[in-house]
C-alpha positions as CSV (number, residue, x, y, z in Angstrom):
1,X,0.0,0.0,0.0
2,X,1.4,3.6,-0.7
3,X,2.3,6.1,2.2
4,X,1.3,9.3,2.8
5,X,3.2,11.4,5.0
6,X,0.9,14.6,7.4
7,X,2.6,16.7,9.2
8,X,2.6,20.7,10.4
9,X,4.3,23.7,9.0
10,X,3.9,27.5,9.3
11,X,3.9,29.8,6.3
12,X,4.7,33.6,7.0
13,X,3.3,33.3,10.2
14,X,0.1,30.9,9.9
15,X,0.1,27.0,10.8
16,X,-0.9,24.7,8.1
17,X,-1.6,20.9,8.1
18,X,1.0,19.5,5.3
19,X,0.1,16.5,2.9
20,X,2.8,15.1,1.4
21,X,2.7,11.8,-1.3
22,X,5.0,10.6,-4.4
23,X,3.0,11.6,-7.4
24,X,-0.1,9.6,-8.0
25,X,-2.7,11.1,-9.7
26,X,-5.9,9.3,-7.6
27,X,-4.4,11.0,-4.6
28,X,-4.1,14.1,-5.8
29,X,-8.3,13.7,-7.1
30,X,-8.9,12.4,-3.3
31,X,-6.9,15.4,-1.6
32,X,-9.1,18.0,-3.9
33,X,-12.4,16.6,-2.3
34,X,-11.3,17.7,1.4
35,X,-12.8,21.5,1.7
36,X,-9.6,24.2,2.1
37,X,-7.1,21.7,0.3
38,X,-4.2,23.7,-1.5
39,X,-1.6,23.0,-3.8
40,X,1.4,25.3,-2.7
41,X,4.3,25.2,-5.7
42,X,7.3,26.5,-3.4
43,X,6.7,23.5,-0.7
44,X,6.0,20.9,-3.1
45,X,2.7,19.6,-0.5
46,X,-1.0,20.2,0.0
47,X,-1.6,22.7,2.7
48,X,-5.1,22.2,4.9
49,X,-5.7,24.3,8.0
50,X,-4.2,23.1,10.8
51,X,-7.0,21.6,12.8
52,X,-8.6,18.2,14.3
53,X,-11.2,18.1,11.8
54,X,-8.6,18.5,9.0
55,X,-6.3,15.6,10.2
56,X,-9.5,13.4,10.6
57,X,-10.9,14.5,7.1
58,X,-7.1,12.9,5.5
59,X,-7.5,9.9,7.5
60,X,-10.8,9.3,6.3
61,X,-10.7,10.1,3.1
62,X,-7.9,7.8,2.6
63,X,-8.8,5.2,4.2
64,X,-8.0,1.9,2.7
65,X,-6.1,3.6,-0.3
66,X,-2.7,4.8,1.7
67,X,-1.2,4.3,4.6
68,X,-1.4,7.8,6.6
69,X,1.3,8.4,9.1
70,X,-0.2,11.3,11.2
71,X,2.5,10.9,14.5
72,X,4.1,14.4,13.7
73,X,0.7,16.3,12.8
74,X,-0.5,15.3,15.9
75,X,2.6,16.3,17.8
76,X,2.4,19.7,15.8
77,X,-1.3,19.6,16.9
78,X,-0.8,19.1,20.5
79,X,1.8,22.3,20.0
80,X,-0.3,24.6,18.6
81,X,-3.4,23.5,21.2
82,X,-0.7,24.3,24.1
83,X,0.7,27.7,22.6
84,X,-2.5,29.2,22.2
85,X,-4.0,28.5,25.7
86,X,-0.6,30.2,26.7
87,X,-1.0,33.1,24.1
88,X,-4.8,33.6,25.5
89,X,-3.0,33.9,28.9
90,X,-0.4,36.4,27.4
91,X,-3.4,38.5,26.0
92,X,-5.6,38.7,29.3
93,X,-2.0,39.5,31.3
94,X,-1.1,42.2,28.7
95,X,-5.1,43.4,28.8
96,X,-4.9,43.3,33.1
97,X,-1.7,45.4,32.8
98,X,-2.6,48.1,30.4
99,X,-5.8,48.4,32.2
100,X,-3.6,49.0,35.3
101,X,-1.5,51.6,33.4
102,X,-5.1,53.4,32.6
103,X,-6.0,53.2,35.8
104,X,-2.6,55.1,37.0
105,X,-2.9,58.0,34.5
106,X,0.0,57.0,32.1
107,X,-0.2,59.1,28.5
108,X,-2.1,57.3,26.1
109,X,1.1,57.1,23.9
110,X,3.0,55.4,27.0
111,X,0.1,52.6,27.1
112,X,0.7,52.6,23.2
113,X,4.5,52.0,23.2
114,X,4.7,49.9,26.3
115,X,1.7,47.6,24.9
116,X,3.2,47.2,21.6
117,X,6.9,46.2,23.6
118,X,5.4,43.8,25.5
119,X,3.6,42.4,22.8
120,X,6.9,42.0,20.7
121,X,8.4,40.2,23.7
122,X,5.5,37.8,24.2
123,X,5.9,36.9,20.4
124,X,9.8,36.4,21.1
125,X,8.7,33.8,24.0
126,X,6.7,31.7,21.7
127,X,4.4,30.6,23.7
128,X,6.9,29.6,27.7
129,X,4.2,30.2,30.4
130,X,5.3,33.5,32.2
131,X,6.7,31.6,35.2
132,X,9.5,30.3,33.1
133,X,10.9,33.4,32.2
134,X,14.2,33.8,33.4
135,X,16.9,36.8,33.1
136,X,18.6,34.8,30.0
137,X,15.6,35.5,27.9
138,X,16.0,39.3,27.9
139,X,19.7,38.8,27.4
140,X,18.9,36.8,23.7
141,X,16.1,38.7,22.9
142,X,18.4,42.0,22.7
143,X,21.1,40.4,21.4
144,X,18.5,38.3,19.0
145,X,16.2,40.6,18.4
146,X,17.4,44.6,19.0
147,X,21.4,44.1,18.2
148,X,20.4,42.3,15.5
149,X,18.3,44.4,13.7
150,X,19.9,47.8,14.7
151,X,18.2,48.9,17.0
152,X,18.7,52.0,18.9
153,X,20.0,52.0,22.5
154,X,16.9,53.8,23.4
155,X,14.5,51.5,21.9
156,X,16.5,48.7,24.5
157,X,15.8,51.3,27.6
158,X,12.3,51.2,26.4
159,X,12.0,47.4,26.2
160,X,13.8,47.6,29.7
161,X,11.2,50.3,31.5
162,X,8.3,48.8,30.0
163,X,9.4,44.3,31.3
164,X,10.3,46.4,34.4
165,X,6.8,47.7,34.6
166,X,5.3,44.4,33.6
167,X,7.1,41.9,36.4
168,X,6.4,44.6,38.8
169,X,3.0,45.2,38.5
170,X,2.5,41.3,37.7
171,X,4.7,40.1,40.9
172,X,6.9,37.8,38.2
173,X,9.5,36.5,40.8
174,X,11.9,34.5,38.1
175,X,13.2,37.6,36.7
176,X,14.8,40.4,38.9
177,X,13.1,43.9,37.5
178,X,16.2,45.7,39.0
179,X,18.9,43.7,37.1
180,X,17.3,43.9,33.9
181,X,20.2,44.5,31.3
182,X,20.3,48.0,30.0
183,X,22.5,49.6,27.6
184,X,25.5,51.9,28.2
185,X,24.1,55.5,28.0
186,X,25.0,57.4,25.6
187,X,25.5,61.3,26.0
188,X,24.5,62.5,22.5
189,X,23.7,66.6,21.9
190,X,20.3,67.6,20.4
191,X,20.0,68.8,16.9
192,X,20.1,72.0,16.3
193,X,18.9,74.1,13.5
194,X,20.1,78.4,13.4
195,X,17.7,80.7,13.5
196,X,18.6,81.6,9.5
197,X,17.7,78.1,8.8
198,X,14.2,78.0,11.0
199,X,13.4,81.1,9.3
200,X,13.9,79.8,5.7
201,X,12.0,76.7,6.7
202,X,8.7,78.7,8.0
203,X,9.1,81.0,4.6
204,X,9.1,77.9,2.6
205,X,5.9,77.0,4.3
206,X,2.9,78.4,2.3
207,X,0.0,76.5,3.8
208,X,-1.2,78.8,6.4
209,X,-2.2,76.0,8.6
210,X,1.4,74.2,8.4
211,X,3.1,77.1,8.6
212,X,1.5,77.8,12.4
213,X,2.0,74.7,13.2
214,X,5.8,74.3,12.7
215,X,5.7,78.4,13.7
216,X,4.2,77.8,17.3
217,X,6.1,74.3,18.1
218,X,9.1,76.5,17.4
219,X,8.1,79.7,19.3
220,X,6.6,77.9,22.4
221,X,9.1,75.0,22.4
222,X,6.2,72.6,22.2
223,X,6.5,68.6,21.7
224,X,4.6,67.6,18.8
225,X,1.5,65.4,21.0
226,X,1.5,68.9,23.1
227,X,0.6,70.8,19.6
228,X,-1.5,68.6,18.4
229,X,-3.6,67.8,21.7
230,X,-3.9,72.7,22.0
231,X,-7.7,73.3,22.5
232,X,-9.1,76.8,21.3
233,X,-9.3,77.5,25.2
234,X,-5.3,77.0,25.8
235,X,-4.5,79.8,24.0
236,X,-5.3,83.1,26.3
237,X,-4.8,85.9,24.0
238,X,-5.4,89.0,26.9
239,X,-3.1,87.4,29.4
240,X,-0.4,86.7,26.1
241,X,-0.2,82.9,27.1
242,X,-0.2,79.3,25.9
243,X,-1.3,76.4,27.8
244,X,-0.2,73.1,27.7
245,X,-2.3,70.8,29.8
246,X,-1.1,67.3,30.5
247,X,2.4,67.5,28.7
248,X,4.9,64.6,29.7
249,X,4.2,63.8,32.9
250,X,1.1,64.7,33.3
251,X,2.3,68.3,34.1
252,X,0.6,71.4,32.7
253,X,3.0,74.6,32.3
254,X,2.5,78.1,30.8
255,X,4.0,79.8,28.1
256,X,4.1,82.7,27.0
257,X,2.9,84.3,23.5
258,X,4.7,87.2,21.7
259,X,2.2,89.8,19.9
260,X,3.4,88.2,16.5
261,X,2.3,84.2,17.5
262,X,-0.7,85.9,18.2
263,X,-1.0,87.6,15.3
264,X,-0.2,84.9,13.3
265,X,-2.6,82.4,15.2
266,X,-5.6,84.9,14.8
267,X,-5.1,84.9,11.4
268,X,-4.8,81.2,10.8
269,X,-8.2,80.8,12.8
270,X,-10.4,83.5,10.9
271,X,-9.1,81.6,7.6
272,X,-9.6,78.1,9.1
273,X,-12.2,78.3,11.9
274,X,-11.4,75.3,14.2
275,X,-14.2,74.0,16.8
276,X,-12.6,72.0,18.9
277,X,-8.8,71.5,19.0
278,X,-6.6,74.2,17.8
279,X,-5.0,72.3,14.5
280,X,-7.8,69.7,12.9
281,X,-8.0,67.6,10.4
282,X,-10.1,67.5,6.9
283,X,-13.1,67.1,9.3
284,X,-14.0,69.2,11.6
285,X,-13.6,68.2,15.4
286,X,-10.8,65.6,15.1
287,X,-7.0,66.2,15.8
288,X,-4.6,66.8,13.1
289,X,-2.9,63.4,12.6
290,X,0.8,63.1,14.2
291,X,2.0,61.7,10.9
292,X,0.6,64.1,8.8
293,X,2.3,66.9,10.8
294,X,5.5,65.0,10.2
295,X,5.2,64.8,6.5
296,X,4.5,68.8,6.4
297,X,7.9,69.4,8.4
298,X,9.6,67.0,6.1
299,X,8.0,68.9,2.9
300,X,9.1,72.3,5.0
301,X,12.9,71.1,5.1
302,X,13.0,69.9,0.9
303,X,11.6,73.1,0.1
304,X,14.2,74.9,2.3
305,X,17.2,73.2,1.6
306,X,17.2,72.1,5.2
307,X,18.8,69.1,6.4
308,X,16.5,66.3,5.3
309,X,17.0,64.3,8.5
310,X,15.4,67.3,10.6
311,X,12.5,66.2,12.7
312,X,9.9,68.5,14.8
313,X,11.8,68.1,17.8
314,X,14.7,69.7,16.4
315,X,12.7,72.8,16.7
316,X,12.0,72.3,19.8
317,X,15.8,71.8,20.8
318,X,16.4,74.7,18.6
319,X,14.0,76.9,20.8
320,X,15.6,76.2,24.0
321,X,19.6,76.1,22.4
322,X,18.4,80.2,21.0
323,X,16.8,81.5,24.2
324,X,20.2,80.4,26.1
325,X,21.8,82.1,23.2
326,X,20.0,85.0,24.3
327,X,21.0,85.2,27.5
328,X,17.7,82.8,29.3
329,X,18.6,81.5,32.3
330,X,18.3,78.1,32.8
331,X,16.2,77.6,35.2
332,X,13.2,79.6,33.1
333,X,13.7,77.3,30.0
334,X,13.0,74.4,32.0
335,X,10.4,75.6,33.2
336,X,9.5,76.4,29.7
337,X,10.1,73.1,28.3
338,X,8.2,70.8,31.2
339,X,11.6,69.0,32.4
340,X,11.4,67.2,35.5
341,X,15.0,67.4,36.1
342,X,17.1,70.8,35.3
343,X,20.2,68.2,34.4
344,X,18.2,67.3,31.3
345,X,18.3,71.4,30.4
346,X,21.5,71.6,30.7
347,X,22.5,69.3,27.7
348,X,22.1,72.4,25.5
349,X,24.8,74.5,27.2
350,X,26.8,72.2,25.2
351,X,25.2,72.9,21.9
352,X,24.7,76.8,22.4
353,X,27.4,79.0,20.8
354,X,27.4,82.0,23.1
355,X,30.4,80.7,25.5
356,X,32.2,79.2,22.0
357,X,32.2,82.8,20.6
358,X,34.2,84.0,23.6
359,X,36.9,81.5,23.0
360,X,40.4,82.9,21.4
361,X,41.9,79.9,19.3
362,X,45.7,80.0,20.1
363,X,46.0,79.6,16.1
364,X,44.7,83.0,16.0
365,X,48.1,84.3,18.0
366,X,50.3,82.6,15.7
């Protein structure tokens, strides 16, 4: 009697039941007759969905006509059965915990990243309970998974903070949160654009909507969620002030606005008429989209002849590196920028060119 071989294999990602047979054309006629059966030309097998019902369809079907060995379909079975009770136990722990971070107040972008990190590292466990984890596992996944692919030193801190987070809140005891691996720290300067080049960039910009966009993120020193999330009612035009309510740590500050933002900004609204947030989209009452904002600063900079790779954050760092060049004291830009720490304003006494200016090259003497 001929033998026909099942057994399980996963293409791009999904889990197939695979018939294999030497070529025999009544086979091939009784394979067509199970529902779902698929030729695929690159395996060289017939692909069926990996289920019960599909392993006892083959049996069935040939029955009497081959002899089916089913040992490793089963055993891929049994896998699959076992990996998804564990992946429904990832999902409800991933649910619990980003419910908790709700619950705590963290920045919808924070439950965003953190859920999506966690998500990539309950993929990378392929289906070990959570009790097995173990401190080795972080240790491959970077080196597997983040030094691999090139990834930056701060996407590995954010992996870090956000397993920290998990195990915490979780009460995982098989990994130490403390001793989680992180990577050197690097001291790198912020990006900085000259005031010549921020001004050629807002020129460029003719959309009068864009253009108050990238304007105010540049005059206020504003993060791009902060811009995007300004109601009408944050900006106080008889007091001259901006505010930006639940910035990065769920801290409000107040800036203040020149006569020329404000110019500019009741100019954009008598053209534009906003309802609800201060920049909108094509329909009225929902935020301008982050990536759209991002594609308008990277238009700004081609038409400009500004570095390509500038991003709205180098405005931002290009605010606060300009008011120190203007003789700000510190401790008022931090204040300005809504930094926790005044160590983190300090990084742009090492960009600003005030002190530089003062310094006599000894070349100069020769």
């Amino acid at each position: 009697m001929e033998k026909l071989w099942v057994d399980g294999i996963w293409v791009r990602g999904d889990a197939y039941l695979c018939v294999r047979f030497p070529y025999h054309v009544g086979f091939i006629a009784l394979v067509r007759t199970i529902p779902g059966a698929r030729w695929d030309r690159r395996i060289r097998a017939w692909l069926l969905a990996a289920t019960a019902d599909s392993l006892h369809r083959v049996c069935a079907v040939f029955k009497g006509e081959a002899e089916v060995n089913v040992q490793k379909a089963e055993v891929f079975l049994g896998h699959i059965a076992r990996t998804s009770l564990v992946e429904e136990a990832y999902e409800r722990e991933r649910k619990r915990w980003v419910d908790w971070m709700r619950s705590k107040r963290y920045s919808d972008n924070t439950v965003r990243v953190y859920g999506e990190t966690l998500h990539q590292f309950l993929l990378f466990q392929e289906g070990r309970p959570i009790v097995d984890w173990v401190q080795e596992d972080v240790i491959r996944y970077n080196t597997e998974c983040i030094l691999r692919r090139g990834l930056s030193a701060s996407f590995q801190n954010q992996v870090v903070n956000a397993l920290k987070l998990f195990l915490k809140v979780n009460g995982i005891q098989s990994i130490l949160p403390d001793q989680l691996p992180r990577p050197r720290a690097e001291h790198r300067l912020p990006n900085v654009l000259s005031k010549e080049e921020v001004k050629r960039l807002l020129e460029q910009t003719v959309n009068a909507k864009h253009r108050s966009m990238l304007s105010l993120i540049y005059a206020c020193g504003l993060r791009r969620g902060e811009l995007l999330a300004l109601r009408l009612g944050d900006i106080d035009g008889e007091r001259k002030v901006l505010w930006v309510r639940g910035g990065k740590g769920a801290k409000d500050r107040m800036i203040p606005l020149s006569v020329k933002v404000l110019t500019m900004l009741r100019e954009y609204y008598k053209g534009h008429r906003p309802e609800v947030w201060l920049f909108e989209g094509e329909r009225i009452g929902v935020q301008y989209s982050e990536r759209s904002l991002q594609n308008v600063m990277k238009q700004a900079c081609a038409r400009a002849g500004v570095n390509p790779k500038a991003s709205l954050h180098w405005l931002r760092h290009s605010y606060a590196t300009h008011l120190l060049e203007a003789g700000t004291d510190l401790r008022y830009i931090q204040e300005l920028l809504g930094h926790k720490s005044s160590r983190t304003t300090e990084i742009y006494t090492h960009v600003s060119t005030r002190a530089l200016e003062q310094i006599r090259s000894p070349f100069d003497d020769l």
